[in-house]
N, C-alpha and C positions, 0 to 999 in steps of 0.2 A: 838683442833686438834694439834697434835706433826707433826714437819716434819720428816716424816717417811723416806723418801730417808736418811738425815742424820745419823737418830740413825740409819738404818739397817747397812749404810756405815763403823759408828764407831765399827760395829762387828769385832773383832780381829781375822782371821780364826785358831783354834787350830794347823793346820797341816805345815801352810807357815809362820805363827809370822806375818802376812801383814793385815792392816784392807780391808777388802771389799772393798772401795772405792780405796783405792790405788790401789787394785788388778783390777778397774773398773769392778766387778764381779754385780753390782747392775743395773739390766736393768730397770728396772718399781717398787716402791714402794706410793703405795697408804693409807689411814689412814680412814677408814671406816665408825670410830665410832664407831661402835662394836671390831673392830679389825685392826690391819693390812694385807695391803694384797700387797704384796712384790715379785717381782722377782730378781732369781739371776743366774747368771750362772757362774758356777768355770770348771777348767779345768782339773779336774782331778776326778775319780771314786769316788763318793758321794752317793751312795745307804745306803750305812749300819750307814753311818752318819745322818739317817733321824731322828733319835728320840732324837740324842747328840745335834744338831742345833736347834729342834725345843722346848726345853728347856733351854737352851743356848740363844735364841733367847726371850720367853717369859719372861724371868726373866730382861732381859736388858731391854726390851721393858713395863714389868710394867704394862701387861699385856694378854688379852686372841692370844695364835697366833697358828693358823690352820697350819701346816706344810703337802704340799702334793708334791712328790719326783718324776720327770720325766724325760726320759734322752731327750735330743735334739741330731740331728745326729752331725758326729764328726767335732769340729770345728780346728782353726788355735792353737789355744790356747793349750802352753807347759808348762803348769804350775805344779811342779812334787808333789807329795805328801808329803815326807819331800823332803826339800830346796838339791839341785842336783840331788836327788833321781827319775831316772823316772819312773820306775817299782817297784814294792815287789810284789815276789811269796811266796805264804807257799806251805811247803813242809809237809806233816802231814800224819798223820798215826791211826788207831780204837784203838789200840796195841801195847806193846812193844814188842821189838824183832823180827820185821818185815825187821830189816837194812833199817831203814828211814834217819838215820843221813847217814849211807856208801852211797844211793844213791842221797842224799842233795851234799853232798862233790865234788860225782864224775859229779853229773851234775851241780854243781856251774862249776866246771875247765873243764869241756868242752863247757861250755858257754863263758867262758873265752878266752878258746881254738880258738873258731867261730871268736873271735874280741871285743866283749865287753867287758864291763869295768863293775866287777862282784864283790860286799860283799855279807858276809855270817851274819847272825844272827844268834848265837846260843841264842835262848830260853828258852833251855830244863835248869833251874835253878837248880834243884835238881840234875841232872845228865850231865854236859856240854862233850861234845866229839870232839868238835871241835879242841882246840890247841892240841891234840893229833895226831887226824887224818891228818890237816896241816901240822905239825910239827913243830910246834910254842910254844915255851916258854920264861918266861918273862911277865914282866906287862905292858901297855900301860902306852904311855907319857900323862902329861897334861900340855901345855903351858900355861892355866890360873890358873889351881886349879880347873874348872868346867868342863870342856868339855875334853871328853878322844880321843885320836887319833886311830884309828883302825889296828891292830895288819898282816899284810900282809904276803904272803908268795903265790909261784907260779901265781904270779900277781892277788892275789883275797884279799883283804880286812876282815877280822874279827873283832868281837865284842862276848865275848864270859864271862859267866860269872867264865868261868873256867880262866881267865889271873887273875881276880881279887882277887882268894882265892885258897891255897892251896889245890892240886887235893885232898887228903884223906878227906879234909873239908867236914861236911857234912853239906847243908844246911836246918836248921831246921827253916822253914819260915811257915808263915801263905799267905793264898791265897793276903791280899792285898800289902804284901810285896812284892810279888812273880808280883803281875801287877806294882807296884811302876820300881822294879827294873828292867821290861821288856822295859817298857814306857822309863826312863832313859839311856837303852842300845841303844834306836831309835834313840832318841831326842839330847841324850847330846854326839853324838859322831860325830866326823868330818869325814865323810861319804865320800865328795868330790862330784865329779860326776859320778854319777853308772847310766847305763842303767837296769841293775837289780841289786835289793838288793833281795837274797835268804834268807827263815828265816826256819831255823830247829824246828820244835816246839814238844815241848814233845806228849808226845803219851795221845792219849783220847781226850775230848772235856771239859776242863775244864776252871781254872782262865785265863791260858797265852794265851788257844787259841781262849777264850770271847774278852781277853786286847786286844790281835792284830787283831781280827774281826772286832772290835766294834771303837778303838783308829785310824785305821790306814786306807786308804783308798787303800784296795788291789786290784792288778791289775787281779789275781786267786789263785788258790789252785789247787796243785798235790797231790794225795794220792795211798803211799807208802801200799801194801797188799803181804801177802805173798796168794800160792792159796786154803788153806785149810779153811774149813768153818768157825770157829769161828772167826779167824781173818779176814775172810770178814766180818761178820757180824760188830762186830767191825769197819772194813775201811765205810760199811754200816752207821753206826751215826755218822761217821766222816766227809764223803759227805753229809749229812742230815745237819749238823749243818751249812756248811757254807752255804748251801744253803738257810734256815732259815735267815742269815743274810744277803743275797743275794750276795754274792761273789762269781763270775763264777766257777765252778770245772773243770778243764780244762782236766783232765781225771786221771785213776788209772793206776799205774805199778804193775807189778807182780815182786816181788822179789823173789830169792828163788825157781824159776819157775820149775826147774828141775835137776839133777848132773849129768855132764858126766864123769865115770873111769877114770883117768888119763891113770891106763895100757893097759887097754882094750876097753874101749872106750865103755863100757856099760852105755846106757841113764838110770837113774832112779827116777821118779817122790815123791820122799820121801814128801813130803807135797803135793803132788797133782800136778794136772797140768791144766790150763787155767781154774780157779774157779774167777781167776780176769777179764775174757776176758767176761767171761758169768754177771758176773754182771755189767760190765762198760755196755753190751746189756742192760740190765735189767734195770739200773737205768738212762738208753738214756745218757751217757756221752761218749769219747771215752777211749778207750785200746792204755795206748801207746806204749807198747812195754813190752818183759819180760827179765829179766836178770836171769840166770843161780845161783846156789848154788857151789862156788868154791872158794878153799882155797887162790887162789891166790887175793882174791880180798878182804877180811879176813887179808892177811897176809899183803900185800901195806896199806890199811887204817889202822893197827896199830901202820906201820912202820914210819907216817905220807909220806908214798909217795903211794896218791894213784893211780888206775891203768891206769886212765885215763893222770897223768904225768910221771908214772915210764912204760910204758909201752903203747905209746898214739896208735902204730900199729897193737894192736892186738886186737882180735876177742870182747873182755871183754870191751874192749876202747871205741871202734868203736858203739855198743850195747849202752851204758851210749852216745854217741855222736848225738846218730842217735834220740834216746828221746830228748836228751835236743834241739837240731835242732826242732823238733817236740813243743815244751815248746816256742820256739822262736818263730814260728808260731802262736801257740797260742794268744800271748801275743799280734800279732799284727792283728789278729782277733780278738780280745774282743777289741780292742781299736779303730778299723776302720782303713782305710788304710790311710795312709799319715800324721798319727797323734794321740796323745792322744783322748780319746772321750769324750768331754765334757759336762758333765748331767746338764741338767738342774732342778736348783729347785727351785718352786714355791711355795710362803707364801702367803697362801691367807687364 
């Protein structure tokens, strides 16, 4: 018989660098004989961690271990995912050309806006839009050689793979470079203390948005749609996948939702209109709001002043202000009131 409390304790947690035991995350661990049978409780969203731990776990332990994954209601325990970090949303999208990164931006700085303390991850490796849309240029400091410092502007934090290489660069990477260097963007940067970390993630459901499903213990997912049908279908297996790896969907925006004439003030539904509203009904999540198709908001996120800072009083602002308020609700609904919600998981 091994003392099982020990080794499960010597578990080093991927997300916090802390072992189990110091984290006293180990309530009950048992040695069966055939197996172990272990409980544990961590303090932060562990669902999509079920199959990295209990691998993770069978390999240290040197033999067979049954991994079954249950939440407990929310406890005291503020333990954040990565170290300061208490929140990550992704912001995702079926599609490109939905304006997922314009509505990523403008609802990072009106989160900001509300009082928290807000970084952005850009993702999107092949395509980064972030130091543009900020207005941020320049490469990030490293005071050791390992760890990079996050590139700031309008009191929001960045991490972007676009500081690190020349905007025309193109990067011709293969999908495990593309999760190396995602993973690295999380890990190896001095974050600080953010109530949310926002992550812009390329469009589709592929390598970056498996890495940060699968690596990262997120607190939801926003999905970015314009309303015309393919690109819902689209934002459709984009909702599917997180849900697959059980990550709350905290609901769809419609971008793009309609044009009003500047001269005349004629309304016109050029991509449709409420095809996002009928399927957030459709696929039981909620609608959170739709934003308009206008040059002005086009023209702020290129200028890197977007319109939620260059213009925080108007109608455009206010729209981006009133979702992300909504996104902050959220966030404190998936996590129970007064607290992170702490899952509990059971090795047995």
């Amino acid at each position: 018989m091994v003392d099982a409390g020990r080794l499960i304790g010597d578990f080093v947690d991927p997300y916090l660098d802390e072992s189990w035991a110091a984290l006293g995350a180990v309530i009950s661990a048992e040695d069966t004989g055939s197996e172990l049978a272990v409980e544990v409780q961590l303090g932060y969203p562990a669902a999509s961690m079920q199959a990295e731990f209990e691998r993770a776990l069978t390999e240290l332990a040197g033999r067979s271990v049954a991994l079954k994954l249950r939440y407990a209601s929310p406890a005291l325990s503020q333990t954040p995912p990565l170290r300061g970090v208490r929140n990550i949303v992704a912001i995702a999208s079926g599609k490109g050309g939905v304006g997922k990164s314009t509505t990523t931006v403008n609802l990072a700085l009106a989160l900001a806006a509300s009082g928290k303390s807000v970084g952005i991850l850009d993702s999107d490796i092949y395509g980064p839009s972030m130091p543009r849309m900020l207005g941020i240029s320049g490469r990030p400091n490293s005071p050791d050689g390992r760890r990079l410092q996050p590139m700031e502007n309008y009191g929001v934090k960045c991490m972007s793979m676009g500081f690190l290489v020349e905007e025309d660069t193109p990067m011709i990477w293969r999908g495990p470079m593309v999760m190396s260097a995602i993973e690295q963007m999380l890990r190896d940067v001095e974050w600080g203390e953010l109530d949310i970390l926002v992550v812009d993630l390329p469009p589709g459901t592929g390598d970056a948005q498996l890495t940060l499903a699968q690596r990262v213990p997120l607190t939801g997912a926003v999905i970015v749609s314009t309303p015309q049908d393919i690109a819902l279908l689209d934002a459709r297996k984009g909702l599917n996948m997180f849900r697959k790896v059980e990550v709350p969907v905290f609901g769809i925006v419609e971008n793009m939702s309609y044009y009003i004439c500047p001269e005349c003030g004629h309304r016109a539904e050029i991509f449709s209109h409420g095809g996002a509203r009928i399927e957030a009904e459709r696929l039981g999540t909620e609608f959170l709001g739709e934003i308009p198709l206008d040059i002005v908001i086009r023209e702020t996120s290129d200028a890197g002043r977007p319109i939620v800072v260059s213009d925080p009083d108007s109608a455009l602002a206010k729209t981006y202000c009133a979702i992300a308020a909504r996104v902050a609700e959220k966030i404190d609904e998936a996590l129970g009131a007064g607290g992170r919600a702490a899952p509990r998981i059971v090795i047995q």
